[in-house]
Short mmCIF file of the C-alpha atoms (twelve columns), coordinates in Angstrom:
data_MODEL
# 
_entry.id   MODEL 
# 
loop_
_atom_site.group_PDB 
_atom_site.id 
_atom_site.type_symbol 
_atom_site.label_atom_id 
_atom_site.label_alt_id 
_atom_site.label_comp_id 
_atom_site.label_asym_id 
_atom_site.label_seq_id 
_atom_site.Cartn_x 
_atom_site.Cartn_y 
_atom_site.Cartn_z 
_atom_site.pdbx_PDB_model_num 
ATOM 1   C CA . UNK A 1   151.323 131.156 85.163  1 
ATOM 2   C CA . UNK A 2   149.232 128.372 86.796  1 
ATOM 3   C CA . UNK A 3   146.913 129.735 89.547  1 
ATOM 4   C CA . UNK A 4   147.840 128.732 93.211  1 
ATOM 5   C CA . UNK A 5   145.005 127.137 95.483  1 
ATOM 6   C CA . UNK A 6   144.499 130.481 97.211  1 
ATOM 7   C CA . UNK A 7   144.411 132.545 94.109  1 
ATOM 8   C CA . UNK A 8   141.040 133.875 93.162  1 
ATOM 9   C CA . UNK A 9   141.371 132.365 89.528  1 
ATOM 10  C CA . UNK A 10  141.295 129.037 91.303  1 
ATOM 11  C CA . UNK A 11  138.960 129.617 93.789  1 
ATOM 12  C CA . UNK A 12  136.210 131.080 90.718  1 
ATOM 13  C CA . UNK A 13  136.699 127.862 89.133  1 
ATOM 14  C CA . UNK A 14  136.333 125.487 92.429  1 
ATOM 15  C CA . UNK A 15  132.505 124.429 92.654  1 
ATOM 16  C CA . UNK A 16  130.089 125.979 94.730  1 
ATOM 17  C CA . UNK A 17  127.607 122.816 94.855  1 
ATOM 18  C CA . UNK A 18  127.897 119.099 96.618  1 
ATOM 19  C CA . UNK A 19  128.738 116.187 93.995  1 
ATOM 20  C CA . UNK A 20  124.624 115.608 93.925  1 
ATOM 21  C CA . UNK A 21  121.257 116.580 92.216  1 
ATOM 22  C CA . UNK A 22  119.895 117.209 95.829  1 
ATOM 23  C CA . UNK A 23  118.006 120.618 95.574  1 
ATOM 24  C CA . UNK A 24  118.941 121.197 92.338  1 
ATOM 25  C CA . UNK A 25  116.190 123.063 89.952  1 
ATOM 26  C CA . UNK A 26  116.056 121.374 86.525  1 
ATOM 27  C CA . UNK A 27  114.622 124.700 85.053  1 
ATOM 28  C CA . UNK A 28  117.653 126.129 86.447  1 
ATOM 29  C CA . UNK A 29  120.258 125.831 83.788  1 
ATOM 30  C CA . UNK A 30  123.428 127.275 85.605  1 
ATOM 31  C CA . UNK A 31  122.714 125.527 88.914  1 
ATOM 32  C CA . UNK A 32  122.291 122.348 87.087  1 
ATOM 33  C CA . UNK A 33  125.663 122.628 85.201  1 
ATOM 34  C CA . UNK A 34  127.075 123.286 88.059  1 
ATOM 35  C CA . UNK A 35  125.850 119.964 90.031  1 
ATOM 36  C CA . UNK A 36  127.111 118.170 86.670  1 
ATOM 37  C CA . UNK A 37  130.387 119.505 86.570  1 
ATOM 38  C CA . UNK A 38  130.645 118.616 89.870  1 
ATOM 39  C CA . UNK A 39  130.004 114.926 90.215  1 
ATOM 40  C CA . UNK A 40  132.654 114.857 86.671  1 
ATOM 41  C CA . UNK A 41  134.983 116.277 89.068  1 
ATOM 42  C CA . UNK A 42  134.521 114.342 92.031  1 
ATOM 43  C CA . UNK A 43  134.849 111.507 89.729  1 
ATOM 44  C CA . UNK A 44  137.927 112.596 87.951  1 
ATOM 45  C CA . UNK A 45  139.041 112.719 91.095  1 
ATOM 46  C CA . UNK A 46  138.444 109.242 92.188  1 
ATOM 47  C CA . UNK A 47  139.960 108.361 88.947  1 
ATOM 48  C CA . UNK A 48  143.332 110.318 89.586  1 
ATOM 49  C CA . UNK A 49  143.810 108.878 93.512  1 
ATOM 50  C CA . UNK A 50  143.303 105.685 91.952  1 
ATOM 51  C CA . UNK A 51  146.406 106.174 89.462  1 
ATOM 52  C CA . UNK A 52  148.879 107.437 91.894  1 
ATOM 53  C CA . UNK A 53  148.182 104.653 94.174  1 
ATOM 54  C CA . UNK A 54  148.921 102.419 90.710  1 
ATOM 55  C CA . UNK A 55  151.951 104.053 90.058  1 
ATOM 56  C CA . UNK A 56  153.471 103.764 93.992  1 
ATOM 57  C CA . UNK A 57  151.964 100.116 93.599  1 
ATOM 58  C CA . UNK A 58  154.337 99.954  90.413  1 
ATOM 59  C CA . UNK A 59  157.525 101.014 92.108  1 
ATOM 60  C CA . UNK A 60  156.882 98.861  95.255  1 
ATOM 61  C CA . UNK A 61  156.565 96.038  92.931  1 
ATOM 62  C CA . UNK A 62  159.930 96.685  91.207  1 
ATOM 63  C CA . UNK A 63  161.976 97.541  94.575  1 
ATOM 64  C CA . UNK A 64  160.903 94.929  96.885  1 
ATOM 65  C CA . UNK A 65  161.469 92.109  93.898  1 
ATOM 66  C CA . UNK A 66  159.761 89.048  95.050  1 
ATOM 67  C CA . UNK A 67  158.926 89.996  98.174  1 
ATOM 68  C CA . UNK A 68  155.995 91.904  96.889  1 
ATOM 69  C CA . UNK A 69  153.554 90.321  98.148  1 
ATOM 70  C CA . UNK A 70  154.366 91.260  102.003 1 
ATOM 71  C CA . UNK A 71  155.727 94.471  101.749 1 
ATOM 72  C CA . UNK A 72  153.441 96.255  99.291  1 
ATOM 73  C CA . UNK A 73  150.061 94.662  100.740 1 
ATOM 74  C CA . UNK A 74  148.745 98.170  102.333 1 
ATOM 75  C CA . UNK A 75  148.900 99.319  98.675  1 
ATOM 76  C CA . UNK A 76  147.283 96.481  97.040  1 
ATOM 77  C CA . UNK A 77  144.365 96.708  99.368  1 
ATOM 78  C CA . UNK A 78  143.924 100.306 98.521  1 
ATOM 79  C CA . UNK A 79  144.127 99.729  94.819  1 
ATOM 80  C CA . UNK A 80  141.586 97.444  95.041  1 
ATOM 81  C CA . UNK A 81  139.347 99.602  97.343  1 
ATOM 82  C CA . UNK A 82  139.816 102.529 95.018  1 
ATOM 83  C CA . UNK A 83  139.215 100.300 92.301  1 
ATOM 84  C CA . UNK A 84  135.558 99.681  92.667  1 
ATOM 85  C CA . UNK A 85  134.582 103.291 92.853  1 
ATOM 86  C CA . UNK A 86  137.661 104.937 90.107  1 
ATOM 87  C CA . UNK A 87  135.468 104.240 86.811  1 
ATOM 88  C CA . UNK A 88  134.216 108.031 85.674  1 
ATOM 89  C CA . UNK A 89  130.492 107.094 84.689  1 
ATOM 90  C CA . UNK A 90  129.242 110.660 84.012  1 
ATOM 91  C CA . UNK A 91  125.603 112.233 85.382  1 
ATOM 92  C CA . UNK A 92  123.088 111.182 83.136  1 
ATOM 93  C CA . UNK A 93  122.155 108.210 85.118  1 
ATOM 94  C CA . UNK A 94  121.963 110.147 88.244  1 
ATOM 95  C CA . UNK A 95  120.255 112.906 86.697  1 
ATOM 96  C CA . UNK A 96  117.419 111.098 85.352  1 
ATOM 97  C CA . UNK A 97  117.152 108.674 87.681  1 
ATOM 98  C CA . UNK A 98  116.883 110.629 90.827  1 
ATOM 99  C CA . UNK A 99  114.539 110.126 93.687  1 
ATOM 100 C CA . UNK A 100 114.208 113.222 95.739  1 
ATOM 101 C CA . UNK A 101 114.903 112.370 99.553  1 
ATOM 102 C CA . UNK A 102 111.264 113.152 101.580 1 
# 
């Protein structure tokens, strides 16, 4: 059986850190893996809204015919916005590149 949102199986695996290496001890292994496994997720995420809008994008396209291009504009627009930030680039870059905030 799949855990629900309010089950505690789901809520032990929800994160308990922000999508960022702010704060985060290197020497602190778990809290680190945790940070990681949270910006994956947040970008998995990104990734996931940005398919669904592709799909209702799909089936807008094939019920409105050639009127497409006026009726399914709200859609297109969020593709595209989704788009630019849907590509699941990992941590390492913001691991090793990051500037603390002072």
């Amino acid at each position: 059986m799949a855990p629900t949102p309010e089950s505690a199986a789901f809520l032990a695996k929800k994160p308990t850190v922000p999508p960022t290496f702010d704060g985060v001890d290197y020497d602190d292994t778990p809290r680190l893996k945790q940070a990681q496994d949270a910006i994956i997720r947040e970008q998995w995420v990104k990734s996931m809204m940005a398919r669904l809008v592709r799909e209702e994008l799909g089936k807008c396209y094939y019920k409105e015919g050639v009127n497409h291009l006026e009726k399914c504009g709200a859609l297109r627009e969020r593709y595209f916005e989704l788009l630019k930030e849907s590509k699941i680039r990992g941590y390492l870059f913001q691991q090793q590149n990051y500037v603390p905030k002072a």
